[in-house]
C-alpha positions in Angstrom: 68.8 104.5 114.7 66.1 107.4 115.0 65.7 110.3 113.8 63.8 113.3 112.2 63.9 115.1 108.7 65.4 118.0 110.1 68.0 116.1 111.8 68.5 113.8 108.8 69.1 116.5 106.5 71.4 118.7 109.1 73.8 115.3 110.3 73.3 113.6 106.9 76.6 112.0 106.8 76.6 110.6 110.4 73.4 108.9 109.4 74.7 107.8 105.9 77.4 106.2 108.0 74.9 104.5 109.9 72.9 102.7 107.5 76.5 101.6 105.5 77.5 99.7 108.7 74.2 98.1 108.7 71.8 99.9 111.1 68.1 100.5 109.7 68.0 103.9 109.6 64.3 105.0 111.0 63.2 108.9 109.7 59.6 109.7 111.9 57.7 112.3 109.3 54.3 113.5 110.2 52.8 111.7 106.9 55.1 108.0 108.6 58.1 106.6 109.1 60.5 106.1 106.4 63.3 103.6 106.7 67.0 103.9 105.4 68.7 100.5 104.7 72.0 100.5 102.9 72.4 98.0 100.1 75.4 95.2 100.0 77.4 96.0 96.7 77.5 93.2 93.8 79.8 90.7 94.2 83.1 92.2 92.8 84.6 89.4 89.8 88.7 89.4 89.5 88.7 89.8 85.9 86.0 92.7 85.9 86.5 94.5 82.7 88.6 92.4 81.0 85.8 89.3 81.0 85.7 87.3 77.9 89.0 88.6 76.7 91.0 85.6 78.0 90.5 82.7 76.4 90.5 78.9 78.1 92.9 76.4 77.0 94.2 72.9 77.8 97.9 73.5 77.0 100.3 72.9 80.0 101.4 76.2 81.0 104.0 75.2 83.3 105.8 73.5 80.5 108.7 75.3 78.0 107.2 76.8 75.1 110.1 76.9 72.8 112.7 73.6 71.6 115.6 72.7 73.6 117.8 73.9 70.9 116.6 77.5 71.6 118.2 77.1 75.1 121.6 76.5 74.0 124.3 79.2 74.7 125.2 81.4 71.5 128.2 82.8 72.8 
């Protein structure tokens, strides 16, 4: 995409749109052209914030945490 100062800073948000999908973004001044590029956002982690609060074990997970006594009926 082309375009002017004037017309950059009249449709700013059509050309904003243009250089987030991708498209370099060319702006002809009288001193040379400037170019717009968007850039890609970091990577975005699952744990985010909460990084280095969980801590890694090797217990099984899947297996019951309390005896088999515990699971008897107490009615």
């Amino acid at each position: 995409m082309q375009t002017n100062v004037s017309t950059l800073l009249r449709e700013f948000p059509k050309v904003k749109r243009a250089a987030l999908r991708g498209e370099r973004v060319v702006v002809k001044t009288r001193e040379g052209n400037l170019v717009i590029l968007a850039e890609s956002p970091p990577e975005r982690n699952l744990l985010g914030s909460m990084r280095g609060t969980f801590i890694e074990t090797k217990a099984d997970l899947s297996a019951p945490t309390l005896p088999e006594t515990a699971w008897n009926p107490s009615l």
